[in-house]
DRENDOVEX-615384 format. One record per residue (C-alpha): z, x, y. Coordinates in steps of 0.1 Angstrom, whole numbers, padded with zeros to 4 digits, always signed. Each point is the difference from the previous one (the first is absolute). Layout:
<rs>
ZXY
...
</rs>
This chain:
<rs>
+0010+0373-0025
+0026+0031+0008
+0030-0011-0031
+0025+0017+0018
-0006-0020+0032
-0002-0026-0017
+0038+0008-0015
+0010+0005+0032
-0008-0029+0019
+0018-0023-0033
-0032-0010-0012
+0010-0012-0034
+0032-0017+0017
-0028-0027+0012
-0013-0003-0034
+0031-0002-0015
+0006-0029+0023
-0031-0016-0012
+0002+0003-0037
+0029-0029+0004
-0025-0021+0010
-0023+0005-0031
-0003-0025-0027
-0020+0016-0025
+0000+0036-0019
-0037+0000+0012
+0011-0003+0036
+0028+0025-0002
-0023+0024-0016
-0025-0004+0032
+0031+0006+0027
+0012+0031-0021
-0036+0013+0003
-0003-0013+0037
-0008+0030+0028
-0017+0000+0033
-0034+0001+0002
-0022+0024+0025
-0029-0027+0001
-0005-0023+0029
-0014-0029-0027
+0024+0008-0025
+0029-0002+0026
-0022-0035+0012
-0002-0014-0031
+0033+0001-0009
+0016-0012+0031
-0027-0033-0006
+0013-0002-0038
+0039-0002+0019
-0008-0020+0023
-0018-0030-0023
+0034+0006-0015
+0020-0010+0029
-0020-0028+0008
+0004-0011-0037
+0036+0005-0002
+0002-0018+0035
-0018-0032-0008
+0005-0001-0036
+0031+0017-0010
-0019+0028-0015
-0023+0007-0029
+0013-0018-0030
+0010+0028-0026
+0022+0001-0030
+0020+0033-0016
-0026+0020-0017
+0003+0029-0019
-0033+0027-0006
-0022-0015-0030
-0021+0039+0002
+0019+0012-0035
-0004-0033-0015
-0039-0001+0007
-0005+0036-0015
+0022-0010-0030
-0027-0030-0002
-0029+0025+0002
+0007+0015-0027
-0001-0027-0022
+0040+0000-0001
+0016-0034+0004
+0030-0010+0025
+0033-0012-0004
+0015-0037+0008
+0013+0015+0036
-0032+0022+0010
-0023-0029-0010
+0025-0020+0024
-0004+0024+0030
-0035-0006-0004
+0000-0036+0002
+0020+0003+0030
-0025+0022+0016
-0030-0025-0012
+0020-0029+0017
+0010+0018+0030
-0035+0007+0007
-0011-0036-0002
+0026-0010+0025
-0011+0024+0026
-0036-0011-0006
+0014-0035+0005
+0024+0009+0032
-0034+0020+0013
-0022-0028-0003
+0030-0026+0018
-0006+0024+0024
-0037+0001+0005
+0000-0036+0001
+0023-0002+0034
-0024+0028+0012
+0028+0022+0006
-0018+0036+0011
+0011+0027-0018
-0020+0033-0004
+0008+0012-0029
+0019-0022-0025
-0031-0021-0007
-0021+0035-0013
+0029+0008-0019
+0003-0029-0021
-0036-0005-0010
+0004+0030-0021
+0027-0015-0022
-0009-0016-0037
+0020-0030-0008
-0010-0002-0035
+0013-0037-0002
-0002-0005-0041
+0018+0032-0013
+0026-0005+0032
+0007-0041-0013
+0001+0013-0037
+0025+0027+0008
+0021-0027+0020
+0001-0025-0027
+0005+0031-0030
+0031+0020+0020
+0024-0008+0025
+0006+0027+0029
+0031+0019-0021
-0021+0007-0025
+0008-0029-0021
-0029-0014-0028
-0002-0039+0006
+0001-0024-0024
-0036-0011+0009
-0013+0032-0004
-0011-0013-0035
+0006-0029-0018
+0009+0022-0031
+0026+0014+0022
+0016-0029+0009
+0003-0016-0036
+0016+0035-0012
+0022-0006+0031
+0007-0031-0010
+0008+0007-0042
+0024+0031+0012
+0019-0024+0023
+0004-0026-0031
+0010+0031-0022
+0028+0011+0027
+0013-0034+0004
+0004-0005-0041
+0018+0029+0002
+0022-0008+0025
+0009-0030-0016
+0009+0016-0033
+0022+0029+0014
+0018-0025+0023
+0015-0019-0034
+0015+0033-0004
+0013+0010+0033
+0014-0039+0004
+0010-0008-0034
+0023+0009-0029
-0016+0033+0001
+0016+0010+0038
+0027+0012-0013
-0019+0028-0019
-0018+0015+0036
+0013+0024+0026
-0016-0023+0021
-0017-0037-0001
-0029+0016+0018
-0036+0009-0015
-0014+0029+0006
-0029+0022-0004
-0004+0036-0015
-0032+0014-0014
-0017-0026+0017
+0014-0024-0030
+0027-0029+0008
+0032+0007-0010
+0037-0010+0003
+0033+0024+0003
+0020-0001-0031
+0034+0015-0007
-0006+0033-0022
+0024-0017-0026
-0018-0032-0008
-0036+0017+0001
-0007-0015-0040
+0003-0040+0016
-0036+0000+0015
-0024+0025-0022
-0031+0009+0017
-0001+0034+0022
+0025+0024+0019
-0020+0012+0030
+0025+0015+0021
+0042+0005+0004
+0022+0003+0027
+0011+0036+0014
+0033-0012-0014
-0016-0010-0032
+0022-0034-0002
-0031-0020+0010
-0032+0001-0025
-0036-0018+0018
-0011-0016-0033
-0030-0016-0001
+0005-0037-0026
-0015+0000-0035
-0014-0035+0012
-0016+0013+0035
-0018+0034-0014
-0030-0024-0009
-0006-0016+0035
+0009+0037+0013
-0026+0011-0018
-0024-0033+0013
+0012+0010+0033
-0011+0033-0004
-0033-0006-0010
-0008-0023+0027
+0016+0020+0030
-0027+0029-0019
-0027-0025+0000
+0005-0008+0039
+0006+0036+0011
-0038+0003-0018
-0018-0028+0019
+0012+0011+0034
-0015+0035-0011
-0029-0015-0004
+0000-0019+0028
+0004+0033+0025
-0028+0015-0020
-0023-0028+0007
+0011-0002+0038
-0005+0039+0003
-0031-0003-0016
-0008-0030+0026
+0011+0028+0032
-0021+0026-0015
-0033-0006+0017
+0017-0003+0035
+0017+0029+0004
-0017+0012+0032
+0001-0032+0011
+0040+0000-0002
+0005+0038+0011
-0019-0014+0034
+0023-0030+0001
+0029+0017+0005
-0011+0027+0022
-0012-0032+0021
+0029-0016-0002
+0021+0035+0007
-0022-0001+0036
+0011-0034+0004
+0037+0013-0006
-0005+0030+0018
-0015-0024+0034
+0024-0024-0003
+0029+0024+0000
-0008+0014+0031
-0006-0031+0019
+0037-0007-0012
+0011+0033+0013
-0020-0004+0032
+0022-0034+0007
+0028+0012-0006
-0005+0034+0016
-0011-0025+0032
-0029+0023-0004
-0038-0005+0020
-0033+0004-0009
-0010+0031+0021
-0034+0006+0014
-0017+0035-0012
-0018+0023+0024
-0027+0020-0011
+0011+0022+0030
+0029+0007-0012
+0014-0019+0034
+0034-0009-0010
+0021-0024+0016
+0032-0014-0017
+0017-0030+0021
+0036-0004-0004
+0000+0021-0035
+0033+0004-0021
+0006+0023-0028
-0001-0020-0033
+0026+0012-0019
+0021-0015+0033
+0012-0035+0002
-0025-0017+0021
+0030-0016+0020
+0018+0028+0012
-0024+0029+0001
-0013+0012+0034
-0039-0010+0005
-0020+0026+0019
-0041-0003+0012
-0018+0036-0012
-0033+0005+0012
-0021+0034-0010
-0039+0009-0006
-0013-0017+0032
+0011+0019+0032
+0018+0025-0017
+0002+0017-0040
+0034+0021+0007
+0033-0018+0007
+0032+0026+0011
+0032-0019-0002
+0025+0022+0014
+0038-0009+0005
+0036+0003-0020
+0004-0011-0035
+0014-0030-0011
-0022-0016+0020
-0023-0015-0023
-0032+0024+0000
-0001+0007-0038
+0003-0036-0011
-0031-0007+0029
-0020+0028-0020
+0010-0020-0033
-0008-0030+0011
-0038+0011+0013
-0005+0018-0033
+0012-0024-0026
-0014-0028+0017
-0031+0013+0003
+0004+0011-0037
+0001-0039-0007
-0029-0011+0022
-0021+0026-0020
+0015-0016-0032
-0011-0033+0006
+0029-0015+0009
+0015-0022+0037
+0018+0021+0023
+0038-0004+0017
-0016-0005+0036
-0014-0025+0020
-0036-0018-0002
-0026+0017+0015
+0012+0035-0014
-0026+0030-0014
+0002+0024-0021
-0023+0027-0007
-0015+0015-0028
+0011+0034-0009
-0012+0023-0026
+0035+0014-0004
+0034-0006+0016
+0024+0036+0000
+0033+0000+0007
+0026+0026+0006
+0032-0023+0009
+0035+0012-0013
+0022+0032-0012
-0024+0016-0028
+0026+0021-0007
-0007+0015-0036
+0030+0021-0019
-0019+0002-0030
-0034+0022+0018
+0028+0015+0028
-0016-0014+0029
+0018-0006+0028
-0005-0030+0025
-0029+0014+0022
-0016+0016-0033
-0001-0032-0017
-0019-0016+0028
-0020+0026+0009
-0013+0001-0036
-0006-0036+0002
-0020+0006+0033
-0021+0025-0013
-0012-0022-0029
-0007-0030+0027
-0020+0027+0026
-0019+0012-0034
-0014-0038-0009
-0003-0024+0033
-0028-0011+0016
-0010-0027+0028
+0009-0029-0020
+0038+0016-0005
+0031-0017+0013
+0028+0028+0002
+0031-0009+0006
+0025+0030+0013
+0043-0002+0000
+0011+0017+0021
-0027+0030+0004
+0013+0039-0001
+0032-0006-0006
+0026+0020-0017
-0007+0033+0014
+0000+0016+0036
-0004-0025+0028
-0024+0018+0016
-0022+0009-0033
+0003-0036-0011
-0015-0013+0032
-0028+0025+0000
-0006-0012-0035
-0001-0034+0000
-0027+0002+0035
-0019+0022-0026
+0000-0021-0027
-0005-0031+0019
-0031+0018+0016
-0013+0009-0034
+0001-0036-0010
-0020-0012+0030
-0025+0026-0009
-0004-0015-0026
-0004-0037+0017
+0028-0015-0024
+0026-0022+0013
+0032+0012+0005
+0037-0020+0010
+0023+0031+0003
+0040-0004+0007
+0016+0032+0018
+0034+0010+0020
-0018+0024+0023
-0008-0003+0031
-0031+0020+0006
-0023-0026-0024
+0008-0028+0033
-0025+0025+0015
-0026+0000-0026
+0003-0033-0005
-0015+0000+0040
-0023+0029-0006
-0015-0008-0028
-0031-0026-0003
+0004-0030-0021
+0039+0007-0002
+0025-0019+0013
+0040+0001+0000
+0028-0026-0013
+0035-0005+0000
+0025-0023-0014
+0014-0022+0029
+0035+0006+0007
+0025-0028+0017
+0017+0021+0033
+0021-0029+0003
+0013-0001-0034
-0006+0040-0007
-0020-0012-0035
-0029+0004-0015
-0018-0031-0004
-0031+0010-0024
-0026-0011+0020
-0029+0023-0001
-0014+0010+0037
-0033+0011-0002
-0010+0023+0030
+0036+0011+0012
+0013+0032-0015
+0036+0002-0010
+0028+0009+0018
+0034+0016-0008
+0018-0034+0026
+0026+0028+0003
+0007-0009+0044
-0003-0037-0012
+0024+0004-0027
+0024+0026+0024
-0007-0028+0026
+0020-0025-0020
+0026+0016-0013
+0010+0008+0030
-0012+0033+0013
+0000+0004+0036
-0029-0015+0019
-0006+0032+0022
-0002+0020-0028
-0029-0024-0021
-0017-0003+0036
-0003+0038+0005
-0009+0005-0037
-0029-0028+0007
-0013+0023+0027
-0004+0030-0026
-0019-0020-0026
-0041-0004+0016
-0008-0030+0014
-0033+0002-0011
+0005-0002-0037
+0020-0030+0012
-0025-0016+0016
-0031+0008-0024
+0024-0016-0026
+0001-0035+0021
-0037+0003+0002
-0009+0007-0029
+0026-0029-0020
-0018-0024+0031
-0036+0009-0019
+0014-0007-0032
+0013-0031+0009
-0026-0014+0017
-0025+0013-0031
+0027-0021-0024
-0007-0033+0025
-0036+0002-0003
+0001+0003-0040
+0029-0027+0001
-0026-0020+0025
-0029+0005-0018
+0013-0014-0034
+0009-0028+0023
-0033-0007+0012
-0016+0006-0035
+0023-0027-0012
-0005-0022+0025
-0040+0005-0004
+0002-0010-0038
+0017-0031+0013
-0025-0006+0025
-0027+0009-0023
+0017-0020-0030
+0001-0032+0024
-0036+0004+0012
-0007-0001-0034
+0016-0028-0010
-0008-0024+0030
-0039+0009-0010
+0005-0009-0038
+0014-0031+0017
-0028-0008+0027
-0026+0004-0028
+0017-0020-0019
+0005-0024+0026
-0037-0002+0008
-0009-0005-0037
+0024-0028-0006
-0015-0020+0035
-0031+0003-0013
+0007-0009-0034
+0016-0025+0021
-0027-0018+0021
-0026+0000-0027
+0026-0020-0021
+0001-0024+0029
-0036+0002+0002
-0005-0011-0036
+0027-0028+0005
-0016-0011+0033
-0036-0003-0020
+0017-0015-0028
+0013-0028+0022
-0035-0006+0018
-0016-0001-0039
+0026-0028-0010
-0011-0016+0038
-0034+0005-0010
-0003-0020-0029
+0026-0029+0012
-0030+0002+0029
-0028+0001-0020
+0019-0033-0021
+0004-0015+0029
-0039+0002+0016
-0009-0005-0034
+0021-0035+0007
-0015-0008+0035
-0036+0008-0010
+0004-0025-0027
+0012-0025+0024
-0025+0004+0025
-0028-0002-0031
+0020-0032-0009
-0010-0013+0039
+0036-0005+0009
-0005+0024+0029
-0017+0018+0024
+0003+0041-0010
-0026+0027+0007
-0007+0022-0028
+0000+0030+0029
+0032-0008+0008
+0011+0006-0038
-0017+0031+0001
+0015+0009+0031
+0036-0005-0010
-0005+0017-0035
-0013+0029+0017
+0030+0004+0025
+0024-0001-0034
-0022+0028-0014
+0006+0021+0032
+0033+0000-0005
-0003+0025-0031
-0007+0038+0006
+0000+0029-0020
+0033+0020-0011
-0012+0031+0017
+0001-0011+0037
+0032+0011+0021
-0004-0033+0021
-0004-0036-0008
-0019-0010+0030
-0007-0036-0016
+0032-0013-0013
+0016+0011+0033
-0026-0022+0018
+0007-0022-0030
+0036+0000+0012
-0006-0010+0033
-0018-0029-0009
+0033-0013-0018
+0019+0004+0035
+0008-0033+0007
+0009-0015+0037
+0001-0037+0014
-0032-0017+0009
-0017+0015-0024
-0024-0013-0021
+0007+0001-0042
-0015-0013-0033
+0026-0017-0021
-0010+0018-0037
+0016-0024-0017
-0013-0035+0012
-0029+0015+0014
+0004-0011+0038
-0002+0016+0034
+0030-0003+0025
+0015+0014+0026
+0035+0023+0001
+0027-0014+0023
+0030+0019-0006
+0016+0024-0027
+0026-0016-0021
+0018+0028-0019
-0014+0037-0013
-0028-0009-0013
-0008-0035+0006
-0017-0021+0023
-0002-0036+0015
-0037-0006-0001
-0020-0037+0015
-0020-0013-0022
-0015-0030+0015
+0026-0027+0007
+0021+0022-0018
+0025+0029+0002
+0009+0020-0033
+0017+0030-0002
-0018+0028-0020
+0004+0034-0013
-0016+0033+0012
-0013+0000-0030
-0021-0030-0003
-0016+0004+0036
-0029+0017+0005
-0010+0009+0035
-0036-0014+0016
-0017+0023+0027
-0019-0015+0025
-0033+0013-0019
+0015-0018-0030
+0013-0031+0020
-0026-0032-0001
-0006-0028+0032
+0029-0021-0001
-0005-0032-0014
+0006-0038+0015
+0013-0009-0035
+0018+0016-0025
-0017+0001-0038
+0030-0006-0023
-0003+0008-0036
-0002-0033-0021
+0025+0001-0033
-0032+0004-0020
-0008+0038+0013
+0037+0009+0007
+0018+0019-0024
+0031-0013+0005
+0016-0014-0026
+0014-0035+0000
+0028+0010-0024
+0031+0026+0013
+0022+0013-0027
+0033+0014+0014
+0016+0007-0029
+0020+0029-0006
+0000+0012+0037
+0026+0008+0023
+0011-0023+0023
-0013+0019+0033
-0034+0012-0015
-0007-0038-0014
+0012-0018+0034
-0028+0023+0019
-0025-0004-0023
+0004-0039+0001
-0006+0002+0039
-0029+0019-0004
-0013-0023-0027
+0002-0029+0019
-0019+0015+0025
-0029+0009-0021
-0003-0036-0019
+0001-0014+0032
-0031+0020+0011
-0016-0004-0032
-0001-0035+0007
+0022-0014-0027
+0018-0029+0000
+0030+0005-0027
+0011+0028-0016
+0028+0008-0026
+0026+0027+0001
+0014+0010-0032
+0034+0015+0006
+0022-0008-0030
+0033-0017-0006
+0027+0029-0001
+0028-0001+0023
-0020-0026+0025
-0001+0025+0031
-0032+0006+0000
-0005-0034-0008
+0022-0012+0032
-0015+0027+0021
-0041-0012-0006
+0015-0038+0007
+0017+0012+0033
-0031+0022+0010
-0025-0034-0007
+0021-0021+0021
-0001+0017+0030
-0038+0010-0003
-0021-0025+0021
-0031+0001-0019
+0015-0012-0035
-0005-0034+0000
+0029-0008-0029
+0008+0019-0037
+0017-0008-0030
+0012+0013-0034
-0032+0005-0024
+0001-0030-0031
+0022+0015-0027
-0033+0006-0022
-0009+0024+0030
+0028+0020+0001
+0027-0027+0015
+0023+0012+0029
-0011+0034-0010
-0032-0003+0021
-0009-0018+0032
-0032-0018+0010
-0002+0002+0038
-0028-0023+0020
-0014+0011+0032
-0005-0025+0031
</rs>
């Protein structure tokens, strides 16, 4: 990429921005080194690396990195058999852990199924190393400091020099607080030499003995070390030597223990400088307000609502520039101080980033292209030093450009031929512009004169521009117009200042209409070709919704579908489940009848048997079939209505439905007598089923009933045991029995009271009374039927 373009545009101003965000020396080295790239995949790549960044730093906060310094003169030092100090061993440990919390923070991440593109490649690569990384967390702290579990010889020598110290301490403090004070400079104690001592006045230095290490600059202050302390010195000594030994031993070991994995580490923290490096321009990019921008292979550029990013987002003026699709040469025309160099800026340097890798200041939905070089002569070049005047300067810079473009070149011209004769520069700047589209570059070209508005109509694939300017308020607004040329506004401005009207009216009629009008059309094209681009990223968006939604609601019918039919064949099971269970209570209960009718208690036909286990077997059907023709038939069979006739399950009788008594109960005749029954315990008799009627009822005798003659109430509710009393009388009176008991406990006596008022006022009981108190007492009545 062209450097001095590059300098131009403030390239390294965006980096420099950037580097604040870096973390890592790894990650500053990699923006220092960062440059646009010419390749379409490269360019790709790296605007997918920023963009898993974003997403991280938007759900997650960002990747989770510590300070980390560059561990590549460390590892050579360990190559060559060389060990490390206490703080380089340190800065490796930090790297080793670093790396095991991004493979931990990568995995979180895979687990929530969070699509990222790139982040996921990136950290399979990295070696945790888990032993060597725990030993060097337990051995040294992260400023370099040996721990006292590095060894245990360590931390007994740690442990004898700190009992040394204190002894020490201990003796010299009897001199600084006792008789001896008086002797000292100070009642401090001191070091020099790396040996205790206290401050004694020069003229009392024969009280204490021992060792003059040091004097005052004064010389009225001697550091003696006590006669009675040089021993424990020298202890103190030999145990601070012994120490200073074991933790070089220990760093030998630990280097030794890093040795093997140097390549493994030198990849660590170039892996972790990418992280760095990604994560610092997804920072940049939110707080830039910056967007992902789409890249055209085309080179069909399109930047909505861009902004200069070396401008404050809030007050800078946002422009749409559009080139490479109808048109590869844009003429901006009109007075300076307008804003048409910073709109030249602002396309190169943006573009610059997009190339880089990195979110653009514009709108979503932008594109960039990808150039093989960017040139750019914007500026005074004016050079003392090589005597070049203006027009020289970028002349010589224009030569260089003309020698090395080609089609995939975006040149970007300030203010084209000036600095010399008007007339000369104009003819120059059509030349050079021509010589440029020979060449099929691209080409955005500022100028004051007024003869490139007509090339910019003549020429194919070129249009004109202007910066808009407020007639009302006579200022430039910096709004770039594509497709209306400049204009000097001088009747607009004479207009308002109060020039006479006459005179701007005649001077109207001397300027040709038809430049005036070929201006309005041509500013009506453009705008109507900036609705349809505005219109179709409208429609695109609103297709991804659509498309997103179709999506989703078919996820959801499938799922819908799978879920009834997981559904119904779990109602299928339970429905054949229940028809099992009814299947053997059936099968119990046939069993029971055939037995009777073997005993010659009554009259049952073994077809009939057969019959009514085979219509319980229908019921069943296999799991596979989408309709359960036979239980709905089933079904209808339990549809009750008056009149009809029923078998009474549980005494075993036929009667006849009168009326419904409740939800799901009945009052049924059996015989002389009306009971009221459950849904439950009726089973209804079709007129195949149903028998001639009979003159005379057959009533089961107590020997072939199963009712019992005992009823034990106890520890019901009052409710629940009331009903079932009712419904026992009934059935003892069918069964032919002429006393029963009731057991219903003593307790409170309601019950008691209740079953006493219920037998009074029931016709058939003939008298009761309280059971003998070796039967239970008043806890159980025997009741005798008439």
């Amino acid at each position: 990429m062209n450097a001095k373009g590059i300098q131009i545009l403030e390239y390294n101003k965006i980096k420099q921005q950037l580097l604040t965000y870096a973390q890592t020396e790894m990650g500053q080295t990699l923006i220092h080194k960062l440059m646009p790239s010419d390749r379409l995949a490269e360019v790709e790549e790296s605007l997918a690396e920023t963009k898993d960044g974003a997403d991280v730093l938007r759900l997650k906060g960002g990747i989770p990195l510590a300070t980390l310094v560059n561990i590549n003169p460390y590892l050579k030092r360990l190559e060559i058999e060389a060990s490390l100090n206490a703080k380089e061993l340190a800065a490796v440990g930090k790297v080793l852990r670093a790396t095991g919390e991004i493979k931990s923070f990568l995995r979180q991440l895979s687990d929530e199924n969070l699509d990222l593109q790139h982040l996921y490649q990136l950290g399979n690569e990295l070696a945790t190393l888990p032993t060597i990384s725990k030993e060097l967390l337990i051995s040294i702290e992260g400023n370099g400091h040996v721990t006292d579990e590095a060894s245990s010889l360590l931390k007994s020598l740690r442990q004898q020099i700190s009992v040394t110290e204190n002894e020490i301490r201990a003796k010299l403090s009897d001199y600084t607080r006792g008789k001896a004070a008086k002797y000292l400079s100070n009642a401090v104690v001191t070091i020099r030499n790396e040996r205790y001592v206290i401050p004694v006045k020069s003229e009392y230095r024969g009280q204490f003995g021992g060792v003059v290490h040091d004097q005052s600059s004064s010389g009225a202050t001697l550091f003696v070390e006590p006669r009675e302390i040089v021993n424990l010195n020298n202890r103190l000594k030999q145990q601070q030597a012994a120490e200073k030994e074991e933790i070089r031993r220990i760093l030998i070991e630990l280097s030794q223990k890093l040795a093997p994995y140097t390549h493994e580490l030198a990849l660590n923290g170039q892996i972790l400088g990418e992280f760095d490096f990604i994560n610092a321009k997804a920072r940049y990019a939110h707080e830039l307000g910056a967007t992902l921008p789409m890249v055209s292979e085309q080179n069909d550029i399109y930047l909505r609502q861009v902004w200069h990013p070396l401008l404050d987002k809030k007050s800078a003026v946002k422009n749409d520039i559009a080139i490479g699709k109808d048109y590869k040469a844009i003429v901006i025309t009109g007075p300076n101080t307008g804003g048409k160099t910073i709109t030249l800026k602002t396309l190169g340097l943006v573009q610059l980033m997009g190339q880089s890798g990195l979110f653009i200041p514009a709108f979503d939905d932008s594109r960039i292209g990808v150039f093989s070089n960017i040139f750019a002569d914007i500026g005074d070049e004016q050079s003392i030093e090589q005597s070049l005047s203006t027009f020289s300067s970028h002349m010589t810079n224009i030569v260089e450009i003309l020698n090395n473009l080609d089609d995939r070149s975006l040149v970007l011209f300030d203010e084209l031929g000036a600095g010399t004769d008007p007339q000369e520069g104009a003819a120059l700047a059509i030349s050079i512009l021509d010589a440029v589209g020979a060449k099929d570059a691209y080409v955005v070209a500022t100028t004051h004169y007024p003869e490139l508005k007509a090339y910019g109509y003549e020429r194919p694939e070129t249009i004109n521009a202007s910066m808009e300017f407020d007639e009302r308020t006579l200022k430039q607004t910096y709004r770039l117009l594509i497709g209306i040329p400049g204009r000097s506004n001088a009747l607009d401005i004479s207009l308002r200042l109060g020039l006479d009207e006459t005179i701007v009216a005649a001077a109207r009629q001397l300027t040709g209409q038809d430049s005036q009008d070929l201006n309005k059309m041509i500013a009506d094209l453009v705008s109507k070709r900036h609705d349809a681009e505005e219109n179709a990223i409208k429609f695109k968006h609103e297709l991804q919704k659509a498309e997103e939604l179709h999506n989703d609601l078919s996820k959801q019918y499938e799922n819908y579908l799978k879920q009834k039919d997981q559904l119904i064949q779990a109602a299928k099971k339970e429905a054949n489940n229940l028809v099992s269970q009814a299947q053997v209570k059936a099968d119990e209960i046939i069993a029971e009848l055939r037995r009777l009718r073997l005993e010659g208690g009554h009259d049952i036909k073994e077809n009939e048997l057969m019959d009514a286990k085979g219509k319980l077997n229908a019921l069943e059907q296999p799991i596979h079939l989408q309709k359960n023709k036979v239980l709905k038939r089933a079904k209808a069979k339990k549809n009750f209505h008056p009149n009809d006739d029923v078998l009474v399950k549980s005494y075993g009788q036929r009667g006849v439905l009168l009326a419904k008594v409740g939800n799901h109960a009945w009052e049924v005749q059996l015989g002389i007598l009306k009971m009221k029954i459950d849904e439950a315990d009726l089973e209804k008799i079709t007129a195949a089923q149903a028998e001639p009627k009979q003159k005379n009822v057959v009533v089961r005798s107590s020997k072939t009933s199963h009712v019992s003659p005992n009823l034990d109430l106890r520890g019901k509710r009052y409710e629940e045991a009331m009903t079932e009393v009712d419904r026992y009388i009934d059935a003892a009176l069918l069964a032919g029995y002429g006393s029963v008991t009731i057991v219903h406990g003593k307790g409170t006596g309601a019950l008691r009271q209740g079953i006493t008022s219920y037998l009074q006022a029931n016709s058939a009981v003939k008298r009761f009374e309280f059971a003998p108190p070796n039967a239970g007492g008043n806890g159980a009545t025997i009741v005798y039927f008439k």
